[in-house]
C-alpha positions, 0 to 999 in steps of 0.5 A, spaced: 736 196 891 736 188 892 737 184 887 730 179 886 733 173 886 736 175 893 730 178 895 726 172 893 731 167 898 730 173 904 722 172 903 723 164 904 728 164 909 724 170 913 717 165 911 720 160 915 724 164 922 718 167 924 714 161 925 720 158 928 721 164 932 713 163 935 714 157 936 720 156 940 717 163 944 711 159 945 706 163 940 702 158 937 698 162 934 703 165 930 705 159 927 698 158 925 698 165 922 704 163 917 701 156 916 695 160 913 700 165 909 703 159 906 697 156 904 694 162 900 700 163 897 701 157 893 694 158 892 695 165 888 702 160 885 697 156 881 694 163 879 700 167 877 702 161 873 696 162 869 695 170 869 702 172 870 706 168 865 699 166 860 695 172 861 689 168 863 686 173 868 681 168 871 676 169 876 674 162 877 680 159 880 676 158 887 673 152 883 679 149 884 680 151 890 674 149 893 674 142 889 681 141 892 678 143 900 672 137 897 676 132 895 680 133 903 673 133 906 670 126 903 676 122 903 677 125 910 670 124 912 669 118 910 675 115 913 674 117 919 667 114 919 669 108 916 664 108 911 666 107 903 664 112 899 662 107 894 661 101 894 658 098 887 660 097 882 667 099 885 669 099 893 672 106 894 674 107 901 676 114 905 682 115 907 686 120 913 692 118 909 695 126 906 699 124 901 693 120 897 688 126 898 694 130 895 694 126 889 686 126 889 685 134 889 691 134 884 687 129 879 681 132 881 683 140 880 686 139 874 681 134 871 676 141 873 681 146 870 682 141 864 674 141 862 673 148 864 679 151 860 677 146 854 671 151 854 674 157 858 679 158 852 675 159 845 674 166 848 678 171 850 679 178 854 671 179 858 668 174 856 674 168 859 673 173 865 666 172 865 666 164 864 671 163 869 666 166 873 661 162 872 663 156 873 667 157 880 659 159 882 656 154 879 661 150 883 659 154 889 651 152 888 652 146 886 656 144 894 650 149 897 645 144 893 649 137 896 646 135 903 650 128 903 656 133 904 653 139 909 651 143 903 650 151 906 653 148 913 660 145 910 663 139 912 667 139 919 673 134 919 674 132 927 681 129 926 687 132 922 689 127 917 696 123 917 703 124 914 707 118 916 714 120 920 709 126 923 705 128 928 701 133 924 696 136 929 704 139 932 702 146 928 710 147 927 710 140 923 703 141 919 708 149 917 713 145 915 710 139 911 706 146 908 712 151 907 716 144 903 710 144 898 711 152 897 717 151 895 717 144 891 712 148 887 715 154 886 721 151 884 717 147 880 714 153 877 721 157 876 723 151 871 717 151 868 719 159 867 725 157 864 723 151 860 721 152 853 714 150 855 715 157 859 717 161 854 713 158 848 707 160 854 710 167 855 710 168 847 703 166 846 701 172 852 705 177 847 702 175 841 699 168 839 699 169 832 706 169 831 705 163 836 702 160 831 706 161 825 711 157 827 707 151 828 705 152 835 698 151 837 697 158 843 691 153 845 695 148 847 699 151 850 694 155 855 690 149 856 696 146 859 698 153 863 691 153 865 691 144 867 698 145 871 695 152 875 688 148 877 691 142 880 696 147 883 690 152 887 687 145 888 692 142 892 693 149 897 685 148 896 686 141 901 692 144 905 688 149 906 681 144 909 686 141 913 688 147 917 682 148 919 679 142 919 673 144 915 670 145 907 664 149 906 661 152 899 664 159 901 671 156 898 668 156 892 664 164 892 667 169 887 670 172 893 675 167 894 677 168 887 678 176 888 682 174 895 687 169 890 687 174 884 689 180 890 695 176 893 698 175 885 696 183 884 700 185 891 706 182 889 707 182 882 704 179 877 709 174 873 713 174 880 716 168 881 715 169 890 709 175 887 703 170 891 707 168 897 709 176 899 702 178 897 699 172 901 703 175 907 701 182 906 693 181 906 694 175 912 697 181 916 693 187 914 686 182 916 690 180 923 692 188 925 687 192 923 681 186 923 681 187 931 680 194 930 675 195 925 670 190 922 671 195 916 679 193 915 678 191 907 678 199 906 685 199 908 686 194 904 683 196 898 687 203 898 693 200 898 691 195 892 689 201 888 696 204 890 700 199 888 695 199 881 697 207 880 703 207 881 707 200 883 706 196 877 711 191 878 707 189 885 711 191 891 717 186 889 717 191 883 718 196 888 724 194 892 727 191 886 725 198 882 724 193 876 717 194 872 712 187 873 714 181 869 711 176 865 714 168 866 
């Protein structure tokens, strides 16, 4: 069996041959596909900092999500349209400008994650469930309700937001500007992992009153997990509106929480690459057997529910041989 710290730098380096491969043999829709794949897999990143080494199983982290495709889509549209979103009693303008809307939607997901978690948090088990959940639909209803931005419709972005030095409606150079962010986070993730922080967390997954005996507060601690891992899933929120050029209130449905929660479970959950194998698996299963029947979830579903009975470790677990770690 492969070691997975091998396994993990095999993944990272085969995330990044293919869509090279496709390109230079002309097949762009392969390298859109792994623009996909590497999108959702920094989404499931931000959850598997909260679920696998904090324990927080979270249905709501499409609120986040949907709060980073949002950003995006004001300042985008609003940039592109030369129109101010405000103008009194501050001038604030759009802009097409990535790196600006990266820095927004991460301000913006982990100001919702720290309001929602603030609250989320004095419960446990069932109940933090549930109110995660809640409040990804309120935000779900919420955008329905906006007509400033296309409410039920969604807001259509007509031109690819800019990156100084790239052209990034190139789709193999919008990959890469995508694939350097995943591996950004998850290194930032696996220095989190190995940083007291990350071992105080992992601890209060085990048992926070221990925790909290040598002065620790377990709250803090999760809250702050929970800040870090909702600016995270609201930056593959914006990365992943630019790639299709277009936000709607279905980046908020639970649905999208229960697609990020499966990329976590596929891989391993408290795996370090557990999200991007598992974003890799899901995107593959939807674009084979999508095309054969309309009914592909099935195949899906059966294979979550193998990997539940009888591969906990997710299928990095499985080729590593190695239970599911936490942190």
């Amino acid at each position: 069996m492969i070691a997975e710290k091998h396994l993990n730098w095999l993944i990272a380096a085969l995330l990044l041959a293919v869509p090279v491969c496709a390109w230079w043999f002309g097949e762009i829709y392969t390298v859109t596909l792994a623009t996909r794949v590497v999108v959702l897999a920094l989404a499931g990143v931000g959850l598997n900092l909260a679920l696998g080494a904090g324990g927080l199983v979270s249905l709501g982290h499409a609120a986040f999500f949907g709060v980073g495709g949002y950003a995006m889509g004001i300042l985008a549209s609003h940039g592109q349209n030369y129109d101010p979103i405000l103008t009194e009693p501050f001038l604030i303008e759009g802009t097409k400008s990535m790196p600006v809307i990266w820095l927004v939607a991460i301000i913006a997901g982990g100001l919702s994650a720290l309001a929602i978690g603030a609250l989320s948090l004095r419960t446990s088990g069932v109940y933090f469930i549930m109110i995660t959940l809640a409040f990804g639909q309120m935000f779900y209803y919420f955008a329905i309700s906006w007509p400033a931005y296309g409410g039920e419709d969604g807001l259509s972005i007509y031109v690819r937001n800019g990156f100084p030095g790239l052209n990034t409606l190139q789709p193999i150079q919008y990959f890469a500007l995508c694939y350097v962010l995943l591996i950004a986070v998850l290194l930032l993730c696996a220095r989190l992992g190995a940083s007291p922080f990350g071992l105080a967390l992992n601890a209060v997954r085990q048992s926070a009153p221990r925790v909290e005996t040598v002065g620790l507060s377990p709250l803090r601690l999760r809250l702050t997990a929970f800040v870090i891992s909702g600016a995270i899933t609201a930056l593959a929120g914006a990365l992943f509106a630019d790639l299709s050029r277009f936000v709607s209130p279905t980046m908020f449905s639970w649905h999208t929480s229960g697609e990020i929660m499966i990329f976590v479970i596929l891989g391993g959950v408290g795996r370090l690459y557990g999200p991007v194998i598992g974003a890799c698996l899901f995107i593959l299963l939807e674009h084979w057997l999508g095309g054969v029947s309309e009914y592909w979830q099935l195949f899906l579903g059966l294979l979550l529910l193998g990997v539940v009975l009888f591969a906990r470790g997710g299928v990095i677990g499985v080729l590593t041989r190695k239970e599911a770690g936490h942190g």
